[in-house]
MIBAZA-746367 format. One record per atom (N, C-alpha, C): residue number from 1; z, x, y. Coordinates in nm, 3 decimals. Layout:
BEGIN
  pos       pz       px       py
  NUM        Z        X        Y
...
# end
This chain:
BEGIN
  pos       pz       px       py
    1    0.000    0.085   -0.120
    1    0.000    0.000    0.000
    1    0.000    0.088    0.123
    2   -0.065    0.051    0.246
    2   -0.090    0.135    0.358
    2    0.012    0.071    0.432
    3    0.074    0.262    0.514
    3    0.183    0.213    0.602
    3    0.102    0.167    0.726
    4    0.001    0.186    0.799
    4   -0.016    0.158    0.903
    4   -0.055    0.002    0.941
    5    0.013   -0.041    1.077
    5   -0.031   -0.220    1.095
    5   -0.143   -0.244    1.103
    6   -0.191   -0.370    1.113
    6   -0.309   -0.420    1.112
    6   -0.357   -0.425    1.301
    7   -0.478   -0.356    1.350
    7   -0.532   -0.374    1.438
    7   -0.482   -0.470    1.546
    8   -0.430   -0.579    1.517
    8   -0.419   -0.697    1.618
    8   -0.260   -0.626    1.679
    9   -0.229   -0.607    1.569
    9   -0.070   -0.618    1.590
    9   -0.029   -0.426    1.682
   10   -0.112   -0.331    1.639
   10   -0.083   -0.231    1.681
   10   -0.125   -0.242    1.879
   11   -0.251   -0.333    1.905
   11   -0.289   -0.359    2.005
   11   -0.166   -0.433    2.124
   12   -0.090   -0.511    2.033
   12   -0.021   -0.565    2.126
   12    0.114   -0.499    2.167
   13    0.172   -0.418    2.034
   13    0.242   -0.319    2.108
   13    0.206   -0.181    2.217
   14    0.094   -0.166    2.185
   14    0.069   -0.101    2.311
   14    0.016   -0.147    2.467
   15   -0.006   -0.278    2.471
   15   -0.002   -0.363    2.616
   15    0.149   -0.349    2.595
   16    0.205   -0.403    2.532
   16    0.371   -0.401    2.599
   16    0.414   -0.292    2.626
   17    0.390   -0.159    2.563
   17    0.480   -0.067    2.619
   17    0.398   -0.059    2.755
   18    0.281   -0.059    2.772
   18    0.270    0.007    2.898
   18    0.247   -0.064    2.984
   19    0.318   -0.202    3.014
   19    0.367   -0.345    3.085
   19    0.497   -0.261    3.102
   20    0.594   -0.221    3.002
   20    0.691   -0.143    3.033
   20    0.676   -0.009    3.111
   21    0.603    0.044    3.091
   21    0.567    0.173    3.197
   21    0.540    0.166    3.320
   22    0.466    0.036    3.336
   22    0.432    0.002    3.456
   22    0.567   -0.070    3.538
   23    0.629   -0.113    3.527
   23    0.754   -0.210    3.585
   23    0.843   -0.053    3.543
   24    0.923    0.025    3.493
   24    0.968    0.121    3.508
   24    0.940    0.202    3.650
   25    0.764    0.225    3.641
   25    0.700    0.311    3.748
   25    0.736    0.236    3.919
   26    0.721    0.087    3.900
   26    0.755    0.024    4.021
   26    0.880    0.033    4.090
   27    0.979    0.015    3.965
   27    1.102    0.036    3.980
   27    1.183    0.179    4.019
   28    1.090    0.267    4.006
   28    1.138    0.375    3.994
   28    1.090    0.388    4.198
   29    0.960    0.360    4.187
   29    0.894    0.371    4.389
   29    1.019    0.291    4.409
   30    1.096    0.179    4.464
   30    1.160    0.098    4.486
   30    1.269    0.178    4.530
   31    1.348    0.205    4.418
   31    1.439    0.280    4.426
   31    1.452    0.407    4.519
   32    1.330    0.474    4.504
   32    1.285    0.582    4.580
   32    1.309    0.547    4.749
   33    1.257    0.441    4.779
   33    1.209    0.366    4.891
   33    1.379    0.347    4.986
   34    1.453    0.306    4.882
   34    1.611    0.213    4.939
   34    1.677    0.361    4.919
   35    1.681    0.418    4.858
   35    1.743    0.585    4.892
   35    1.690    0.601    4.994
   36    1.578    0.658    5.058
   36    1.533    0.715    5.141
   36    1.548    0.615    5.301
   37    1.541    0.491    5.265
   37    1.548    0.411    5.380
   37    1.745    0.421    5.398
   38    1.825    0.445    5.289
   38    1.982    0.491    5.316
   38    1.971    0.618    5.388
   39    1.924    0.694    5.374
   39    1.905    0.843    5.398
   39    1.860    0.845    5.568
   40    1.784    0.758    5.589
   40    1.733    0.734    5.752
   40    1.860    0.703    5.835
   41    1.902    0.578    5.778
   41    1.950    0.477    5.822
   41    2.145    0.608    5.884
   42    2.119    0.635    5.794
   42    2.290    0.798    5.795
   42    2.207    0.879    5.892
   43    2.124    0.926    5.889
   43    2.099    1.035    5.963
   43    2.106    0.986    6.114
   44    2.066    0.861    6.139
   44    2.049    0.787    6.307
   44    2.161    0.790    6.326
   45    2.226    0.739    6.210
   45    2.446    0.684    6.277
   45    2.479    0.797    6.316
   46    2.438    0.935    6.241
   46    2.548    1.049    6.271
   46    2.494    1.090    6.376
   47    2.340    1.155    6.416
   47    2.275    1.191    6.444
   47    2.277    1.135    6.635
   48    2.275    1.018    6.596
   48    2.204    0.941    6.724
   48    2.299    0.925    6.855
   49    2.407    0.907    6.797
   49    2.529    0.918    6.863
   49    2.602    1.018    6.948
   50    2.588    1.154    6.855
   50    2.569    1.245    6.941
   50    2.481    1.280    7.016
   51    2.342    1.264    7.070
   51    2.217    1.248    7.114
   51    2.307    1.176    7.259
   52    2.292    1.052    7.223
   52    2.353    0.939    7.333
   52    2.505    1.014    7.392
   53    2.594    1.099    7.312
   53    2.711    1.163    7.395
   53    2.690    1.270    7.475
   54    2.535    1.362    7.428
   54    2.504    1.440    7.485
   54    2.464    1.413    7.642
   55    2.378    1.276    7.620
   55    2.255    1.229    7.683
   55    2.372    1.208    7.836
   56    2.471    1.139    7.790
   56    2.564    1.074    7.891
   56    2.622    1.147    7.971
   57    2.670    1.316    7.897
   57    2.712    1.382    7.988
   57    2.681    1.487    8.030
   58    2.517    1.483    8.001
   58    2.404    1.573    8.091
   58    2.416    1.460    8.222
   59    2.421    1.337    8.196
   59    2.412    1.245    8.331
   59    2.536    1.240    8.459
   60    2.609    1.303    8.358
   60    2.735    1.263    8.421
   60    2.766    1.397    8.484
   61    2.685    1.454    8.446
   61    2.715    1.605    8.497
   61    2.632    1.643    8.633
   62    2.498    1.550    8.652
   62    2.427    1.565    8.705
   62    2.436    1.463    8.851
   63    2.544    1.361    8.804
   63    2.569    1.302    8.930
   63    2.694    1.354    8.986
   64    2.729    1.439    8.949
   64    2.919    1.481    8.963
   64    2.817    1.615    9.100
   65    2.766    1.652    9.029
   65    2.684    1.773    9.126
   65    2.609    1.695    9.253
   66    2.561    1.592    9.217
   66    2.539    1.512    9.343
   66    2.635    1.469    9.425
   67    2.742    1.434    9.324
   67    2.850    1.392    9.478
   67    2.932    1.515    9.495
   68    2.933    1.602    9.447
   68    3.007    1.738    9.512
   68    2.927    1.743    9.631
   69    2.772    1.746    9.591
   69    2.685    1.821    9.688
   69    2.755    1.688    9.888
   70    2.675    1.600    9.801
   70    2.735    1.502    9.912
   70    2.852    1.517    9.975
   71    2.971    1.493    9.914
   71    3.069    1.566    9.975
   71    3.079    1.673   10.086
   72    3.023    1.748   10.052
   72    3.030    1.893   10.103
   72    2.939    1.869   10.241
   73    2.827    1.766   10.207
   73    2.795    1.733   10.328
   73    2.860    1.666   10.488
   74    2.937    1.556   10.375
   74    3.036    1.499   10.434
   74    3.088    1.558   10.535
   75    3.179    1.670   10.472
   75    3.293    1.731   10.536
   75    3.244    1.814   10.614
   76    3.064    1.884   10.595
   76    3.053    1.946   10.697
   76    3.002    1.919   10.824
   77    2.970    1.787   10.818
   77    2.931    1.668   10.927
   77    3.078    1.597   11.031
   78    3.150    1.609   10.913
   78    3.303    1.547   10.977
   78    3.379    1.693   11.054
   79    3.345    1.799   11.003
   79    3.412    1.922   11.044
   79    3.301    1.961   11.163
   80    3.170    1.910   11.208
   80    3.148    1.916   11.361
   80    3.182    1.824   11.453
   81    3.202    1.697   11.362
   81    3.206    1.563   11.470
   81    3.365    1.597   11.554
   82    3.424    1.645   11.445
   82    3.600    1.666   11.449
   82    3.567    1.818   11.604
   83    3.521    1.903   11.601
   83    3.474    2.006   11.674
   83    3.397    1.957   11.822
   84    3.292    1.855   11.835
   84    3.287    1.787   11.939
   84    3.386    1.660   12.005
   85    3.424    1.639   11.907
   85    3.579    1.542   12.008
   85    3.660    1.627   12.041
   86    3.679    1.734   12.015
   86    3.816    1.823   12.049
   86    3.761    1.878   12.189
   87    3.582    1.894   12.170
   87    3.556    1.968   12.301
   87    3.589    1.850   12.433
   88    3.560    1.736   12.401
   88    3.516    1.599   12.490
   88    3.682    1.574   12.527
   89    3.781    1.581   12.389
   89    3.936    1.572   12.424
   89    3.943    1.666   12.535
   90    3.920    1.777   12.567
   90    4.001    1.901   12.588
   90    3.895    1.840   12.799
   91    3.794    1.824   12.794
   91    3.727    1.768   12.900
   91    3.795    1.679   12.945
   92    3.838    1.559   12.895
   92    3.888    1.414   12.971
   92    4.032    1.484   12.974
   93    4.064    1.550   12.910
   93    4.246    1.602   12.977
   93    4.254    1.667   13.075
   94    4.168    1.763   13.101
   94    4.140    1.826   13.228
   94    4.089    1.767   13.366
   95    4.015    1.623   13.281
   95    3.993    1.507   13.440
   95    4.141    1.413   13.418
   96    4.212    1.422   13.360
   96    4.319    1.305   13.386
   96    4.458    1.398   13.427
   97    4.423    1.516   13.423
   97    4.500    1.607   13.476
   97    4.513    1.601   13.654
   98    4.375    1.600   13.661
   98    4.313    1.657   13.762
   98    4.330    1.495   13.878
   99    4.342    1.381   13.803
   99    4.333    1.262   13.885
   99    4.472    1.197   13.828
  100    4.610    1.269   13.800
  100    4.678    1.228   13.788
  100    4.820    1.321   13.890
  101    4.761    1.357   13.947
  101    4.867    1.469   14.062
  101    4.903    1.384   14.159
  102    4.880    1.267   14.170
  102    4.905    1.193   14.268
  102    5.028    1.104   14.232
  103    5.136    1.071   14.270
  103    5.270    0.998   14.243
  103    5.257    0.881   14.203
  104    5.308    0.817   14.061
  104    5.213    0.713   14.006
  104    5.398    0.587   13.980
  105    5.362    0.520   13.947
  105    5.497    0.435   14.015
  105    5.492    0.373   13.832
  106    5.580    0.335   13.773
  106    5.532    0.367   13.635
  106    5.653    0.205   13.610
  107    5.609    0.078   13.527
  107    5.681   -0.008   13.504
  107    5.788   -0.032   13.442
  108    5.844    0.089   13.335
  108    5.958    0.129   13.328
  108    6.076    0.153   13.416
  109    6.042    0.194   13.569
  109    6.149    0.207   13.636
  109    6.176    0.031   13.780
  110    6.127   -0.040   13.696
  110    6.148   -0.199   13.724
  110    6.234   -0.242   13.677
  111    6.319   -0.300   13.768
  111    6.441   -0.330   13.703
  111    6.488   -0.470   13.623
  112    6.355   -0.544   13.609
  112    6.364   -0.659   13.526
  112    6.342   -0.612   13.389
  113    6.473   -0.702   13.361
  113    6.524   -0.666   13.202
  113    6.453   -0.799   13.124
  114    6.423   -0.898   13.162
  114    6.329   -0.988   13.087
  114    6.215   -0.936   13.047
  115    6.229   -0.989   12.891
  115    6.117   -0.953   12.761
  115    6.048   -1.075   12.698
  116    5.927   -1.024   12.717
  116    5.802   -1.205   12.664
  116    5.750   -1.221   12.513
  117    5.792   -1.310   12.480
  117    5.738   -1.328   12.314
  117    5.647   -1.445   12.331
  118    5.604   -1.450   12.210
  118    5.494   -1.596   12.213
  118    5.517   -1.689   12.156
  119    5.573   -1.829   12.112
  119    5.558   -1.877   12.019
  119    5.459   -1.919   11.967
  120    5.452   -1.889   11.842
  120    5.317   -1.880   11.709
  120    5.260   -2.039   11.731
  121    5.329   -2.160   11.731
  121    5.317   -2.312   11.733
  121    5.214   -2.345   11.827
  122    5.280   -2.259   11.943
  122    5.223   -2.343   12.099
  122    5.161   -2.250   12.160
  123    5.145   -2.082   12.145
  123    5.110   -2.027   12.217
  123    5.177   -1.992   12.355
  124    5.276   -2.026   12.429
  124    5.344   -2.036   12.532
  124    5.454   -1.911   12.521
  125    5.454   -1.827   12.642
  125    5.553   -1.722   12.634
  125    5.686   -1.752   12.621
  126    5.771   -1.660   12.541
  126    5.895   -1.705   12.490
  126    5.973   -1.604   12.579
  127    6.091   -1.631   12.654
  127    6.140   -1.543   12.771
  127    6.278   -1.500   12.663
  128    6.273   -1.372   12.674
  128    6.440   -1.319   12.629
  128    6.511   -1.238   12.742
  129    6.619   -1.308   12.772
  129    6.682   -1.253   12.868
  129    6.811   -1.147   12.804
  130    6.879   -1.031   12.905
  130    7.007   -0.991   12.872
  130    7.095   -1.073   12.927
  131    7.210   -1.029   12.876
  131    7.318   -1.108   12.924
  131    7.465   -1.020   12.952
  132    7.550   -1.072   13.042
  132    7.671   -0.972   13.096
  132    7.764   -0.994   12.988
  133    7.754   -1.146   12.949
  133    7.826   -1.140   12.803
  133    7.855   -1.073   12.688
  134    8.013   -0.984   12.688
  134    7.921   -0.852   12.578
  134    7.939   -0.928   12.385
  135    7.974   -1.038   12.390
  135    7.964   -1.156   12.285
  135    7.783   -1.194   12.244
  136    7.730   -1.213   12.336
  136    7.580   -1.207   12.320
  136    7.498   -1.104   12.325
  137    7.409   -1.165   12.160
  137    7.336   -1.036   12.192
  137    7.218   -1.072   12.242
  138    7.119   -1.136   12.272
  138    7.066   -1.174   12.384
  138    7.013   -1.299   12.369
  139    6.939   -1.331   12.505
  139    6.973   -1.533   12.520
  139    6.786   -1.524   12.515
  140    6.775   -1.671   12.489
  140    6.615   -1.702   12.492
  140    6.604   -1.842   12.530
  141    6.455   -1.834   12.602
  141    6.434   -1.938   12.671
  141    6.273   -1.992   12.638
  142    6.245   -2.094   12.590
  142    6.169   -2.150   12.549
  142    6.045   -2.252   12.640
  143    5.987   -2.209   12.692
  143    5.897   -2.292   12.746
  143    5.857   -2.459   12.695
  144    5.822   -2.427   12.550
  144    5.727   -2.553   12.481
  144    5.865   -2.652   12.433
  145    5.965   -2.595   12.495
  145    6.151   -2.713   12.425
  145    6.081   -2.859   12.531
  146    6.093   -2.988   12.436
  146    6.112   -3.121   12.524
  146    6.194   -3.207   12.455
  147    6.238   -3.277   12.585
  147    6.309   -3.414   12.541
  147    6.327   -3.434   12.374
  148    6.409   -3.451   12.320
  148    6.427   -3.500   12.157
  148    6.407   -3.666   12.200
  149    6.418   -3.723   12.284
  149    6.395   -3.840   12.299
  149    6.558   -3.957   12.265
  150    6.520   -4.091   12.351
  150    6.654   -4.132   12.279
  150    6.630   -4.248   12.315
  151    6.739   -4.307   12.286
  151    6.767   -4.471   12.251
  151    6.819   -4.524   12.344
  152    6.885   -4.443   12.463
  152    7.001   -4.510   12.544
  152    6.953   -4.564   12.630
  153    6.951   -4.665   12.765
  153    6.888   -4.717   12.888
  153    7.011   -4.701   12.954
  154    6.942   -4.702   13.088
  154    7.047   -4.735   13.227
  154    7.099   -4.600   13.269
  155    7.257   -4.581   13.329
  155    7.246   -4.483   13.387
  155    7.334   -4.409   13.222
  156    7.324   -4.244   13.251
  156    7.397   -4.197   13.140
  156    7.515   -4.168   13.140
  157    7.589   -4.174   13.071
  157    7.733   -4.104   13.050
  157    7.740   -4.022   12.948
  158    7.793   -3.919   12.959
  158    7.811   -3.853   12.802
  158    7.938   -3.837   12.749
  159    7.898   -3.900   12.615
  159    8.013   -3.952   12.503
  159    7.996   -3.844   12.401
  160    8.108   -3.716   12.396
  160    8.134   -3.715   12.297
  160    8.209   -3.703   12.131
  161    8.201   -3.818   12.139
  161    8.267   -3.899   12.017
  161    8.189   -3.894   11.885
  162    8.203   -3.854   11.776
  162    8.180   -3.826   11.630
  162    8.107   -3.983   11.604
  163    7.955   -3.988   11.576
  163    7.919   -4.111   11.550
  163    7.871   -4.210   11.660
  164    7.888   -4.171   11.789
  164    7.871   -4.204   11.878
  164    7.680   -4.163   11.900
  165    7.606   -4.301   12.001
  165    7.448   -4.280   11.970
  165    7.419   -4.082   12.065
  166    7.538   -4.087   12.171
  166    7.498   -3.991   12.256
  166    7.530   -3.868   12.197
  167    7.637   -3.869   12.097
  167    7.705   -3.723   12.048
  167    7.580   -3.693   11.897
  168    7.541   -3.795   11.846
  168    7.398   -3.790   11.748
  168    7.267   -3.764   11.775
  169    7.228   -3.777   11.919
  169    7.109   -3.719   12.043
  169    7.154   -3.559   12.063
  170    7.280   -3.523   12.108
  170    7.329   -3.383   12.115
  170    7.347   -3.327   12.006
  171    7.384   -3.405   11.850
  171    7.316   -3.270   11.709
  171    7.184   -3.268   11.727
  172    7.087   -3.357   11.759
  172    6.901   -3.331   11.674
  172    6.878   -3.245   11.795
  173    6.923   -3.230   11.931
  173    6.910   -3.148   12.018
  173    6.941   -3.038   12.000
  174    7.033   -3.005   11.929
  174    7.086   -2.826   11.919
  174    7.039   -2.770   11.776
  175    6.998   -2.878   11.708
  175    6.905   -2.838   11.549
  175    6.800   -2.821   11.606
  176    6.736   -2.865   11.690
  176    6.586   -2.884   11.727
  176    6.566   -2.700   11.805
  177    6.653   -2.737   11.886
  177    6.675   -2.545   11.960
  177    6.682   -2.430   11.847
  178    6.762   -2.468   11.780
  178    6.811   -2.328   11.643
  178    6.747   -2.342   11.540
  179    6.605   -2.439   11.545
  179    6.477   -2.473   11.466
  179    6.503   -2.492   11.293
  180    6.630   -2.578   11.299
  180    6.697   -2.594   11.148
  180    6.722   -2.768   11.148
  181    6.789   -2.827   11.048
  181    6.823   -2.939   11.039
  181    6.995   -2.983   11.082
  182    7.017   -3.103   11.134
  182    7.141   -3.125   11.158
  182    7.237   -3.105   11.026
  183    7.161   -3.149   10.933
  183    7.289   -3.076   10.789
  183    7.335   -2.957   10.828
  184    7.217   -2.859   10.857
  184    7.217   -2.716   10.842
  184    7.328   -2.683   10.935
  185    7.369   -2.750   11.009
  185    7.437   -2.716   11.132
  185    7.606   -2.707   11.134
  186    7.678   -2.624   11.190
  186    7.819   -2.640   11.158
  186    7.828   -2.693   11.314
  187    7.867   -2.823   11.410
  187    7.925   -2.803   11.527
  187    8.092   -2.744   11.542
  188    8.100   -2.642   11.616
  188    8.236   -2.597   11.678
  188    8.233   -2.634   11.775
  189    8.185   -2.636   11.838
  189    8.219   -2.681   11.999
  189    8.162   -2.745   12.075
  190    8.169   -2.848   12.186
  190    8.083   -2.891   12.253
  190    8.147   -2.939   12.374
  191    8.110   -2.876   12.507
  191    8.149   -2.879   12.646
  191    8.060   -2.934   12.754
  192    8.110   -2.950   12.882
  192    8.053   -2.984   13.013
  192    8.014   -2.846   13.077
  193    7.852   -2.888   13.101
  193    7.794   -2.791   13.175
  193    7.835   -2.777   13.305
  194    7.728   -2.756   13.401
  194    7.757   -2.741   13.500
  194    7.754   -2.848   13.544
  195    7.694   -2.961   13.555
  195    7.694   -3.124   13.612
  195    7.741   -3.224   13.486
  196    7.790   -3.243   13.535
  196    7.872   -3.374   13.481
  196    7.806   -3.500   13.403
  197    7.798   -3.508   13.260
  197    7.653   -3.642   13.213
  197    7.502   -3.580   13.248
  198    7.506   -3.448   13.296
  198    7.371   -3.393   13.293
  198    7.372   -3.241   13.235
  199    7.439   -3.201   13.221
  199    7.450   -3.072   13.108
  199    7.567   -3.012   13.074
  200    7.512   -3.004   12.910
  200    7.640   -2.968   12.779
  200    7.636   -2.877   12.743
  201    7.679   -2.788   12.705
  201    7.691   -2.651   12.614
  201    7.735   -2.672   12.459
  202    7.679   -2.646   12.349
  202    7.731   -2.614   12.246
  202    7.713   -2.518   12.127
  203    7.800   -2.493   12.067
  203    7.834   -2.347   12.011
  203    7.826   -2.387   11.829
  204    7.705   -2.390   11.778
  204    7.728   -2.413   11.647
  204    7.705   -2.285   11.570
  205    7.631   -2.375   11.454
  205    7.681   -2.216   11.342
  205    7.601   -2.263   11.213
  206    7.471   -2.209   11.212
  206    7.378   -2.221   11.072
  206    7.427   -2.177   10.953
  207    7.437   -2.296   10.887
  207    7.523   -2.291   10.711
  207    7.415   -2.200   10.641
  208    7.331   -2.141   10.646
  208    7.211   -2.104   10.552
  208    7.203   -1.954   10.597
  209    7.237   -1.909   10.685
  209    7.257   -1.749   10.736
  209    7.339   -1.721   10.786
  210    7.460   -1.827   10.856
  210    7.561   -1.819   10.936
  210    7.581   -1.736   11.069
  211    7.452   -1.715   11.146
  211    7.433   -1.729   11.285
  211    7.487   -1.828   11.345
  212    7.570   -1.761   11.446
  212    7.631   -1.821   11.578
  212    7.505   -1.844   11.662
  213    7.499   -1.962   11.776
  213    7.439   -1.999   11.896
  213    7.491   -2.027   11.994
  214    7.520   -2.059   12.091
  214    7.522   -2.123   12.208
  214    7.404   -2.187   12.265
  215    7.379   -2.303   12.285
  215    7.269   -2.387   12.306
  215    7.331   -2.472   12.442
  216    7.258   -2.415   12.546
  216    7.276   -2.486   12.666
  216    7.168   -2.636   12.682
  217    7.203   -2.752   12.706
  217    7.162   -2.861   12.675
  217    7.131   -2.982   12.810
  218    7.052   -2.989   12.886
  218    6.989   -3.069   12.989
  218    6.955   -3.233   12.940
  219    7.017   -3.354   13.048
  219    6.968   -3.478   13.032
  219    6.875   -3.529   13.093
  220    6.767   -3.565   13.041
  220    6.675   -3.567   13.150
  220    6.664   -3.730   13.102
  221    6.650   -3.839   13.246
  221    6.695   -3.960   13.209
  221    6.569   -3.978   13.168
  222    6.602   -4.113   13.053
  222    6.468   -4.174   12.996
  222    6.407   -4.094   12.856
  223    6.438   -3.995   12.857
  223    6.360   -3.891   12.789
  223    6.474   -3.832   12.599
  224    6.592   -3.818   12.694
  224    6.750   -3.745   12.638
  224    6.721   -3.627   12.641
  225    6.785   -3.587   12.537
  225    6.826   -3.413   12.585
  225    6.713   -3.310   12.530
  226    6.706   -3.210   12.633
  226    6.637   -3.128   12.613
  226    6.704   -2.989   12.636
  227    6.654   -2.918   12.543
  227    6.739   -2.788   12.563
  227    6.653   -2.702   12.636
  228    6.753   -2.552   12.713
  228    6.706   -2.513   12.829
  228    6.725   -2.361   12.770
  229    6.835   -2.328   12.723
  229    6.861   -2.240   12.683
  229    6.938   -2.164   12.586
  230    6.895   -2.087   12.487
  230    6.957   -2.013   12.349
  230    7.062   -1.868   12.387
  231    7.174   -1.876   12.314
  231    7.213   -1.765   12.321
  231    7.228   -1.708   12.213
  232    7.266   -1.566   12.086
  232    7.272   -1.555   11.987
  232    7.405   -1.497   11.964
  233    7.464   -1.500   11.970
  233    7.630   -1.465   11.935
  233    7.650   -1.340   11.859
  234    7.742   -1.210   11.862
  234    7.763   -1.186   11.807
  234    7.923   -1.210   11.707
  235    7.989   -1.306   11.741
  235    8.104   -1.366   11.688
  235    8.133   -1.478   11.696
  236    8.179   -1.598   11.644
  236    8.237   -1.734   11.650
  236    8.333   -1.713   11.773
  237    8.298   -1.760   11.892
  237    8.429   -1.773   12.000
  237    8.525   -1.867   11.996
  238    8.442   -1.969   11.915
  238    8.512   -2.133   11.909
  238    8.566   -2.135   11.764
  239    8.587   -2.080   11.670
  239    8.640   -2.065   11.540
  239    8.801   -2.084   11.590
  240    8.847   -2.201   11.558
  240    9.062   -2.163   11.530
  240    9.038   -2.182   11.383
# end
């Protein structure tokens, strides 16, 4: 009996193996292909990065030299400008020298001791006076102060009595001056001005910082009281 197969059959194992040779061979390019495309893909990460760190501080190097350079311009532009004002200084001192030999009367040696503030609200100058009082430390006078207004008719009298409409017109009057609320307010004292039912003095005392005042206080009929003038205390005079 013969070992070798029959024709049909030897034919078809050799299409298959080399169906197998061929898909091996593909497989094998493939493989080749995804290595080499790994192999790219590493060389850019490591590669590229340093490229781009290089790249950045060739740039960075190259504008650092630009602004030195600038700089340097700077300063040597500012180091003549600085050199012609000193010449132009050293000129106008020699004319204000020269037009100041003449006896000049200077507002310091005026003997008004009144000082002007503004108030921020109204715009209107705010007068601070000294005072001989050595209890005050100095008094102020308010331009934009009016009438608190009131309730009373006819002629005035001044009452004051705790609860009374006229002694409750004379707190919103001395809160209204020391720019706080009547809570805020401690009254100690409250006196006859110089006219009689037309001006009061009183001496309170802010619960919230405990500043002393003296608040000089004007009746102006129709209107009620308006204050005229602030003093700032440096001690409670009216404290027992």
């Amino acid at each position: 009996m013969s070992n070798q197969y029959p024709p049909i059959r030897r034919s078809r194992m050799e299409q298959h193996a080399k169906k197998r040779r061929k898909k091996d061979f593909i497989l094998n390019i493939l493989i080749g292909i995804v290595f080499l495309a790994i192999l790219v893909v590493g060389y850019s990460i490591l590669f590229g990065d340093d490229s781009k760190d290089e790249m950045a501080m060739d740039t960075q190097g190259e504008e650092t030299e630009n602004n030195n350079g600038s700089l340097i311009g700077e300063e040597r532009e500012e180091d003549e400008e600085i050199e012609e004002s000193e010449g132009d200084g050293n000129d106008s001192f020699d004319e204000e020298e020269t037009e100041t030999n003449e006896p000049v009367t200077s507002d310091n040696e005026q003997t008004n001791t009144d000082e002007e503030m503004t108030n921020e609200e109204t715009g209107e100058q705010i007068v601070e006076q000294s005072s001989d009082d050595p209890n005050v430390i100095k008094a102020v006078i308010d331009p934009s102060w009016e009438p608190i207004g009131t309730s009373q008719t006819g002629e005035h009298i001044t009452v004051y009595d705790k609860g009374s409409t006229d002694r409750i017109e004379m707190e919103q009057a001395l809160a209204y001056a020391t720019n706080t609320t009547v809570d805020n307010l401690t009254i100690w004292w409250l006196q006859r001005g110089e006219i009689v039912n037309k001006h009061v003095i009183g001496t309170v005392e802010t619960k919230n910082d405990g500043q002393v005042y003296r608040v000089y206080l004007e009746w102006i009929d129709g209107q009620g009281w308006k204050p005229t003038k602030m003093e700032y205390l440096k001690e409670n005079d009216k404290e027992s």
